[in-house]
C-alpha positions in Angstrom: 0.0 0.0 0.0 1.6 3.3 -0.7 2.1 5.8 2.0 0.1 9.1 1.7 2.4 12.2 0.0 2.0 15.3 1.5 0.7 17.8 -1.2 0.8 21.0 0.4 3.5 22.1 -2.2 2.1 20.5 -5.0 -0.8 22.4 -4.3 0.7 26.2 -3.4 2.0 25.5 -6.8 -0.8 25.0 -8.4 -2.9 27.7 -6.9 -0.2 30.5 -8.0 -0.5 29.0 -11.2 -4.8 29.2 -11.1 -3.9 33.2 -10.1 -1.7 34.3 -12.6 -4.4 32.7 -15.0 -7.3 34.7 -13.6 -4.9 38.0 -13.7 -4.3 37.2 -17.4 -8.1 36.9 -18.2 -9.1 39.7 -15.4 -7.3 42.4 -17.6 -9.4 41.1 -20.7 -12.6 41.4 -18.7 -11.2 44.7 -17.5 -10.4 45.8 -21.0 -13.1 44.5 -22.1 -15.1 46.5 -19.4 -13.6 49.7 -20.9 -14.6 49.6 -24.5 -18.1 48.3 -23.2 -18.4 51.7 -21.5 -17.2 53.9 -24.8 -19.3 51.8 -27.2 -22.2 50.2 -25.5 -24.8 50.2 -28.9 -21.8 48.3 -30.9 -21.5 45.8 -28.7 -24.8 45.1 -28.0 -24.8 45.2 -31.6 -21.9 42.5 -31.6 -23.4 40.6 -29.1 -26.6 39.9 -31.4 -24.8 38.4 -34.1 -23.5 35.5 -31.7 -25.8 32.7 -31.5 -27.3 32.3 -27.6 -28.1 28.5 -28.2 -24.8 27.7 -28.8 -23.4 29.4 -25.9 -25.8 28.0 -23.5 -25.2 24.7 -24.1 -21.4 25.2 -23.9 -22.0 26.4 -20.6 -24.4 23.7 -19.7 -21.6 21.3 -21.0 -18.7 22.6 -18.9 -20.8 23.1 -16.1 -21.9 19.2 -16.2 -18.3 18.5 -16.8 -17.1 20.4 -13.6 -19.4 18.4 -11.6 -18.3 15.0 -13.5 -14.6 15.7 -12.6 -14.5 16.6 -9.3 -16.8 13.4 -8.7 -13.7 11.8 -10.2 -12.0 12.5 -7.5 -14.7 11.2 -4.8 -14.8 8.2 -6.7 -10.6 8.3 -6.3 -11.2 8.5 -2.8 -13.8 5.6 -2.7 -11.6 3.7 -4.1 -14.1 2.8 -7.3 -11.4 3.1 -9.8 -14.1 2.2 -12.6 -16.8 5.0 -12.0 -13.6 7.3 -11.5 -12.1 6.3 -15.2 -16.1 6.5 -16.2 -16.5 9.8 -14.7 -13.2 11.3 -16.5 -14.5 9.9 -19.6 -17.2 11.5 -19.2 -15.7 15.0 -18.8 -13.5 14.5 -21.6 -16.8 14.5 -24.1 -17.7 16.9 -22.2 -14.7 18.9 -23.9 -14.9 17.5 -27.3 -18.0 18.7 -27.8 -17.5 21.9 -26.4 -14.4 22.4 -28.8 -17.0 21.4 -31.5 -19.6 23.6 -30.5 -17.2 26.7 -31.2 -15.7 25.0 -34.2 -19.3 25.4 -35.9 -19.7 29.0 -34.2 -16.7 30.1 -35.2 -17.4 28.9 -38.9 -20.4 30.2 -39.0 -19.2 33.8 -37.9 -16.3 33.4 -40.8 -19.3 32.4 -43.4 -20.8 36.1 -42.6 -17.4 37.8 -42.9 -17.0 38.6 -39.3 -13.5 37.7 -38.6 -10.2 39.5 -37.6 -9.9 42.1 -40.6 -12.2 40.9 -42.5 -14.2 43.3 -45.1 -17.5 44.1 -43.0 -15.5 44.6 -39.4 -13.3 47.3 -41.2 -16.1 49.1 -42.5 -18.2 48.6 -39.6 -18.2 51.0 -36.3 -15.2 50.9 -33.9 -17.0 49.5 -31.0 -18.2 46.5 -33.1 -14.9 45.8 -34.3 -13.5 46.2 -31.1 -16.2 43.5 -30.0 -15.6 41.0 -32.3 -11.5 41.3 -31.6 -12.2 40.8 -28.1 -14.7 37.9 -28.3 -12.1 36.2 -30.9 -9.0 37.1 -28.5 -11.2 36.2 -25.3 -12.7 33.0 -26.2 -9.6 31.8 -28.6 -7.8 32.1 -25.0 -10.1 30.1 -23.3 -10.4 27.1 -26.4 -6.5 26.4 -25.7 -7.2 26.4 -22.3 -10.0 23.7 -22.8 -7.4 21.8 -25.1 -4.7 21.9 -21.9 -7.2 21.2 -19.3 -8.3 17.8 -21.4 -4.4 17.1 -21.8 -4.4 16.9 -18.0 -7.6 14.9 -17.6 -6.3 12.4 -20.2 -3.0 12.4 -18.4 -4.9 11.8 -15.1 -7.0 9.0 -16.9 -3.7 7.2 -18.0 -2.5 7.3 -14.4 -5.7 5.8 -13.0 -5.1 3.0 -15.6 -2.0 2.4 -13.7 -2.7 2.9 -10.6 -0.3 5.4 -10.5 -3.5 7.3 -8.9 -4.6 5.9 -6.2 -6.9 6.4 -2.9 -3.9 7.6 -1.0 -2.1 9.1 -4.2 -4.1 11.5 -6.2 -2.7 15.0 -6.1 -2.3 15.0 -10.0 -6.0 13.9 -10.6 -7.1 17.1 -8.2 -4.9 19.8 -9.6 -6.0 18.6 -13.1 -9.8 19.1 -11.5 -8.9 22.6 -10.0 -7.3 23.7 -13.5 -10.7 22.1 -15.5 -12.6 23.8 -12.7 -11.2 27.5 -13.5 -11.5 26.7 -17.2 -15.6 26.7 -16.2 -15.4 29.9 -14.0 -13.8 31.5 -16.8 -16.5 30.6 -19.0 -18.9 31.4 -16.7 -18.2 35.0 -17.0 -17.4 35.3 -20.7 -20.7 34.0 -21.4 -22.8 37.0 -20.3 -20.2 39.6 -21.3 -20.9 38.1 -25.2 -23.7 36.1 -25.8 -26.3 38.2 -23.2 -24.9 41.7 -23.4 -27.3 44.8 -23.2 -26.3 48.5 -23.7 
């Protein structure tokens, strides 16, 4: 049986990390926040070309994914090894189709020429262009940090495999969980700022 590790350092770590993440996207929001209060009609503008259903059930999908992994790690825990493999599973189709989900979005905001420098931006107003950069820059960021945070989760699912994460061993399997748990938060926020804004 192998002896508990103590990850109090591993953790630290990992939580300096999670903050130097939520600096990086708190200036975007902050930016963001700036140009929402010079243009508010262009961005509300902005924020009806971007379809609502899609971005609700990305939301839905990380959200359901959240709970899936940190249940993961209960199941760890329990020692059910299966539901725990089941579980990450889970929350890695979870992903997937989130990444699809914006795949389509994305296409279909290229298909109406609303793209970095495309035709209509640079003949539309500032603040809509602004908007678009933004939402392109914003939720770009956050796509490669779904792509990282399944990396993790796969690499966690490997080491449950074998049993390389364990009841008494699981400090990789939670700091993947924390990093897919501020990929959500994030999300959470840039949601309303783009799909549901109002001037």
């Amino acid at each position: 049986m192998q002896k508990p590790i103590d990850k109090t350092g591993v953790k630290i770590g990992m939580w300096i990390f999670l903050y130097s993440e939520i600096i990086l996207f708190g200036g975007l929001f902050v930016l963001y926040a700036v140009y929402f209060h010079n243009f508010p009609e262009d961005f509300a503008e902005g924020g009806k070309e971007l379809n609502r259903i899609f971005g609700t059930a990305n939301t839905l999908v990380l959200l359901i994914s959240s709970f899936t992994v940190a249940a993961s790690i209960t199941a760890i825990q329990l020692r059910k090894k299966g539901l725990a493999i089941a579980l990450l599973l889970f929350s890695l189709l979870c992903g997937l189709t989130f990444l699809i989900n914006k795949y389509f979005e994305w296409g279909a905001k290229f298909h109406h020429d609303l793209y970095p420098n495309s035709e209509r931006l640079l003949e539309s107003a500032p603040g809509f262009n602004i908007f678009f950069g933004l939402y392109y820059t914003i939720t770009g960021l956050h796509g490669i940090h779904v792509i990282i945070g399944m990396v993790l989760l796969s690499i966690s699912l490997v080491l449950i495999m074998l049993d390389k994460i364990s009841d008494q061993r699981y400090a990789m399997l939670e700091n993947s969980g924390l990093y897919w748990h501020l990929v959500d938060l994030i999300w959470i926020f840039v949601f309303p700022l783009f799909y549901l804004v109002l001037k």
